[in-house]
C-alpha positions as CSV (number, residue, x, y, z in Angstrom):
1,X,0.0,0.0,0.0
2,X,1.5,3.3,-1.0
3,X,1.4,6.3,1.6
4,X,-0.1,9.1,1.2
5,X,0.1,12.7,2.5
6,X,-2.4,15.1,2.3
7,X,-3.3,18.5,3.9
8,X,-7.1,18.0,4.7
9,X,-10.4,19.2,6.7
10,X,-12.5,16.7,8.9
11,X,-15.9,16.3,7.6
12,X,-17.2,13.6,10.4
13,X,-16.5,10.7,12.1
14,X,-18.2,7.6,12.9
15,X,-17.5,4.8,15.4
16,X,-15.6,1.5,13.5
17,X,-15.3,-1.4,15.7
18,X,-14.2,-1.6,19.1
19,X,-11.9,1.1,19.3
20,X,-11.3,2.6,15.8
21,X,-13.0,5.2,14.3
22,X,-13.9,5.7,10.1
23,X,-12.8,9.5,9.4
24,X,-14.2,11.5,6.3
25,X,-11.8,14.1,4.5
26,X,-11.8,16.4,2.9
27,X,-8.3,16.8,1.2
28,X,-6.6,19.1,-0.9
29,X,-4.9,16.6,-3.0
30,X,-7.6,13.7,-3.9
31,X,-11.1,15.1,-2.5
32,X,-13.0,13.0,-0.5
33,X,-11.4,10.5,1.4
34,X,-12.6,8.1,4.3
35,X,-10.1,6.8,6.4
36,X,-9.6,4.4,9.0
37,X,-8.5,5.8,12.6
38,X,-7.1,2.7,14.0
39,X,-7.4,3.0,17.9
40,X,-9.2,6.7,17.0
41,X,-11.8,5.5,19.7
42,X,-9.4,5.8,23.0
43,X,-8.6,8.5,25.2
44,X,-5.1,7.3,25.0
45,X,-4.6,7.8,20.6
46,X,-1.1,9.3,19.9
47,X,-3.4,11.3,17.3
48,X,-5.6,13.0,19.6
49,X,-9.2,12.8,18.8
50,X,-9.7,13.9,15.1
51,X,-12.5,16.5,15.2
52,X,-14.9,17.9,13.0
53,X,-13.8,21.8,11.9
54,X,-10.2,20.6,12.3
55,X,-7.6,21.5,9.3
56,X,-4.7,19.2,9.6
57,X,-1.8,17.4,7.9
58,X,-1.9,13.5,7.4
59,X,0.0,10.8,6.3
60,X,-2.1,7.5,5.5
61,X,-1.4,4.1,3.6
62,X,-4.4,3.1,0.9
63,X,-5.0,-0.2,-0.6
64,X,-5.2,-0.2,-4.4
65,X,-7.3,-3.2,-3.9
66,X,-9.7,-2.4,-1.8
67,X,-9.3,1.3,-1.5
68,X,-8.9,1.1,2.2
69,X,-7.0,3.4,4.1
70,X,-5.2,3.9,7.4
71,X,-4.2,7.2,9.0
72,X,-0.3,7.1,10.0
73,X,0.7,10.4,10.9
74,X,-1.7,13.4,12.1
75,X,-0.3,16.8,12.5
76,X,-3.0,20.1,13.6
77,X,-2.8,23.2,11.3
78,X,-5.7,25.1,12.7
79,X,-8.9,24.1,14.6
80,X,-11.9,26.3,14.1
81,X,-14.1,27.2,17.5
82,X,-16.8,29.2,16.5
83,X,-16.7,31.3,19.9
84,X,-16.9,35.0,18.9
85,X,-21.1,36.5,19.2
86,X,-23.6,34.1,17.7
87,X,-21.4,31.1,18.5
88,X,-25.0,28.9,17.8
89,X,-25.3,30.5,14.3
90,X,-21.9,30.3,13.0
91,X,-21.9,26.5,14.1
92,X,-24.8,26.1,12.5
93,X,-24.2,27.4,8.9
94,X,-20.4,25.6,9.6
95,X,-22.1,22.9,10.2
96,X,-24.2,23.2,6.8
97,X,-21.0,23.5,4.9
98,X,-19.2,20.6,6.3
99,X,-22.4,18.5,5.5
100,X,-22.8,19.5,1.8
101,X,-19.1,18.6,1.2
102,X,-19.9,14.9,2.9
103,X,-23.3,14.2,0.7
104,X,-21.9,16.2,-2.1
105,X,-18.2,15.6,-2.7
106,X,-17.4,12.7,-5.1
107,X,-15.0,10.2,-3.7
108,X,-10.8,10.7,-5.0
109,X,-11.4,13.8,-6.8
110,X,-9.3,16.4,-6.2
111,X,-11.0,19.8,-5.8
112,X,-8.0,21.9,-5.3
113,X,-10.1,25.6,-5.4
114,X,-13.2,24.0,-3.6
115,X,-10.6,23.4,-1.0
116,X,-9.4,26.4,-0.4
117,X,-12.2,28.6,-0.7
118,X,-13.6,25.9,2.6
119,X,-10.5,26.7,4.3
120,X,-11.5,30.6,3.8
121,X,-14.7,30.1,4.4
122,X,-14.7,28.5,7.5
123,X,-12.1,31.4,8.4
124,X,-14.6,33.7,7.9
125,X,-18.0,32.4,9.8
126,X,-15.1,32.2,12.5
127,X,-14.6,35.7,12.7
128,X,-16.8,38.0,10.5
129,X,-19.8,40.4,12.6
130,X,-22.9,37.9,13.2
131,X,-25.2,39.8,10.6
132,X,-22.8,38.4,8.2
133,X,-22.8,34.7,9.0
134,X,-26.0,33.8,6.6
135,X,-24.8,35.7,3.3
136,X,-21.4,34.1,3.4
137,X,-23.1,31.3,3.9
138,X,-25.2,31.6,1.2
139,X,-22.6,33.4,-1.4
140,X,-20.4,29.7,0.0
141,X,-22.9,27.5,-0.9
142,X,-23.3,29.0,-4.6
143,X,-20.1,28.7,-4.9
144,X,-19.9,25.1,-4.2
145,X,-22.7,24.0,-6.6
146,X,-20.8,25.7,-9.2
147,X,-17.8,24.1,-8.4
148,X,-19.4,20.5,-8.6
149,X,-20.7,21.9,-12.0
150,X,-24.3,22.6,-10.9
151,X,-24.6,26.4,-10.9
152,X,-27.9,27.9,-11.2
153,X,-28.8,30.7,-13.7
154,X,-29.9,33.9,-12.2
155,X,-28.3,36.0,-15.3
156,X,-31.4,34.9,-17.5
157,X,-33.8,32.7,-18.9
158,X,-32.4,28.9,-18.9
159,X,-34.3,28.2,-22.0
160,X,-34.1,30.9,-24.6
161,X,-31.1,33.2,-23.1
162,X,-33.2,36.8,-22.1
163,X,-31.9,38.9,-20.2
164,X,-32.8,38.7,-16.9
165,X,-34.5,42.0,-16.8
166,X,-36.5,40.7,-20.0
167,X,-37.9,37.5,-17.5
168,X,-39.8,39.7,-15.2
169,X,-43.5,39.2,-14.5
170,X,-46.1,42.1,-12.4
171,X,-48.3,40.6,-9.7
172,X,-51.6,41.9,-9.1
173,X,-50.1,44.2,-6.3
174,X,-47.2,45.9,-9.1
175,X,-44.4,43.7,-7.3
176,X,-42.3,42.8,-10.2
177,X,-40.7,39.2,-9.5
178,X,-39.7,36.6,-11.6
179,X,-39.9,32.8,-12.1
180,X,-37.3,29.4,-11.5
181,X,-37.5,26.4,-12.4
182,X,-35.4,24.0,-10.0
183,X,-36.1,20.9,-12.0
184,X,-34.4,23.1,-15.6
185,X,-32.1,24.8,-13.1
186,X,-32.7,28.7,-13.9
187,X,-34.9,31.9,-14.7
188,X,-37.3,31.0,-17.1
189,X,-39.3,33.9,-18.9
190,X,-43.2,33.5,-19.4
191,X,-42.7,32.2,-23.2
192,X,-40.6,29.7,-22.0
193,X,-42.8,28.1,-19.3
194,X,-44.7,25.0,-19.2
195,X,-47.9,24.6,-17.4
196,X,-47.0,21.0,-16.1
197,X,-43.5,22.5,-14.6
198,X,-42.7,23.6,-10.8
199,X,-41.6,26.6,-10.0
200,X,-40.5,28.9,-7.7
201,X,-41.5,32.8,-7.8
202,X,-38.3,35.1,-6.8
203,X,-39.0,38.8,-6.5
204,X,-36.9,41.2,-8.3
205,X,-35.2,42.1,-5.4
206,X,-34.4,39.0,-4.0
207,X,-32.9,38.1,-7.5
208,X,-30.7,41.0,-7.3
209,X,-29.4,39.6,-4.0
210,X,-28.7,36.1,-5.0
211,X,-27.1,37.0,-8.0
212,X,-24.7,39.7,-6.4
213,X,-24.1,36.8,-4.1
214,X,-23.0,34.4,-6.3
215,X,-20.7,36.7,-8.0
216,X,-19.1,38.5,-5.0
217,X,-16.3,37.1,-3.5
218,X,-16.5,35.8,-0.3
219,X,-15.1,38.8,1.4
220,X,-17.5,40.6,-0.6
221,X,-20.7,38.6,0.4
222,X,-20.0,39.7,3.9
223,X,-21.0,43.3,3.1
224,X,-24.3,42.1,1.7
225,X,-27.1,43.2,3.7
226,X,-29.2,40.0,4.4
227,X,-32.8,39.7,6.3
228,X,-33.5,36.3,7.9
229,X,-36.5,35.6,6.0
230,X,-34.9,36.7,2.5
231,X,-32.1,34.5,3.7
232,X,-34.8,31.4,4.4
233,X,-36.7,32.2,1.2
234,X,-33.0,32.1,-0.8
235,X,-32.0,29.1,0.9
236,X,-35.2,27.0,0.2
237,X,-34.8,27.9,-3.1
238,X,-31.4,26.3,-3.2
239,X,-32.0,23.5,-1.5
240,X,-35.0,22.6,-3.5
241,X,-32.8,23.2,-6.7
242,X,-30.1,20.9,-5.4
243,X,-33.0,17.7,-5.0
244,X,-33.7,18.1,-8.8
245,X,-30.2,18.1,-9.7
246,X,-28.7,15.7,-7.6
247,X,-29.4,12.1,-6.7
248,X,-29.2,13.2,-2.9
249,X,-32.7,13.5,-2.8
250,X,-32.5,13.6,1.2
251,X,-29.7,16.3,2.0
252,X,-28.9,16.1,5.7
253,X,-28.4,20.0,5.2
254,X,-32.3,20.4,4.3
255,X,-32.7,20.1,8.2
256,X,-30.9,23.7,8.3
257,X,-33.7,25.8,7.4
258,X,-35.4,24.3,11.0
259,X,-32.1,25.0,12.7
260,X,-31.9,28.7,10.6
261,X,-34.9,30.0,12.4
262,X,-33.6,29.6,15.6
263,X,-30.2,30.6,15.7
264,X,-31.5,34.6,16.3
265,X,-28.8,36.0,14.0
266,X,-30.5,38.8,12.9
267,X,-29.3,42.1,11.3
């Protein structure tokens, strides 16, 4: 078995016999791995407990056969504590991260810039002001679907290519808004809509927000100003997009719009 080393991030853990543990990671140099923590289990381990948040450098033999590994060698880089104001919310949307990356991430990929834009990320719900916690979050998440090649279109209609100003509709009260279809995975103007299909109605300034957020950086998305219910309409949308598009059809991280509304982050 050849050994590998790999910077990487701990995405969760799970108890593997009697006193090993199976450790999921996310690595700079082969994406996804999950690796066995012999003796990971006792209070004694040379390695320390391996905990989730934790940014570390490893060393670990894998089987070519049965793609097996074992952790050797464990050295801490940085552990993320989430202790500053709103310690509840910035676990939570850390939380959402690290469980997108374990339902999402393919297995011995490398995702070099997906990464390090975690590593920042993570940085940054440690330490930005608590109003800023959900659009980081949010501008994040974007982010990632685009790096796993499923970014939405907010720019214009999926279909027929419009202009996103050329996709708005009027409601009966004069709100402009516009339409999106999860299942086609963007905007869709009214001559490109079919009566059968679902969608979701996004007003026009919720479509300004979501778009600026998925082009800022993620510096950027921290001067965004966010309300919690724009953040919990935004999100739903997401997350509703990501069941069409994916074959995880029952994200763990759909449980976050419960945990959203009671965090009390609020601007």
């Amino acid at each position: 078995m050849p050994q590998v080393k790999s910077e990487g991030i701990v995405l969760k853990s799970v108890n593997w016999k009697e006193h090993s543990k199976i450790v999921t990671i996310f690595t700079d140099n082969a994406g996804r791995q999950s690796i066995v923590d012999r003796g990971g289990r006792s209070l004694k381990s040379k390695r320390g407990r391996l905990m989730t948040f934790s940014r570390l450098e490893m060393a670990y033999f894998k089987s070519e056969r049965s793609g097996t590994g074992y952790i050797t060698e464990v050295e801490p880089l940085e552990i993320f504590q989430f202790e500053k104001e709103g310690t509840l919310g910035r676990l939570t949307f850390a939380s959402a991260a690290v469980e997108l990356l374990y339902d999402l991430l393919p297995a011995d990929e490398p995702q070099e810039g997906l990464y390090h834009l975690t590593i920042q990320y993570l940085r940054l719900i440690d330490k930005v002001r608590k109003a800023a916690i959900i659009p980081v979050f949010l501008a994040y998440f974007l982010k990632l679907l685009s790096y796993l090649g499923y970014r939405p279109n907010f720019a214009g209609c999926i279909s027929c290519g419009k202009e996103s100003r050329d996709t708005s509709l009027t409601n009966s009260n004069g709100v402009s808004y516009h339409v999106f279809s999860p299942e086609r995975g963007g905007l869709v103007c009214s001559t490109c809509q079919k009566p059968e299909e679902y969608y979701i109605k996004l007003h026009s300034e919720r479509l300004d927000k979501i778009y600026s957020l998925q082009t800022a950086s993620l510096a950027e998305s921290a001067r965004i100003k966010l309300r919690l219910g724009e953040a919990e309409e935004l999100l739903e949308l997401l997350t509703s997009f990501l069941k069409y598009q994916t074959d995880a059809r029952e994200l763990n991280s759909l449980k976050f719009l419960e945990k959203l509304k009671k965090t009390e982050i609020q601007n």
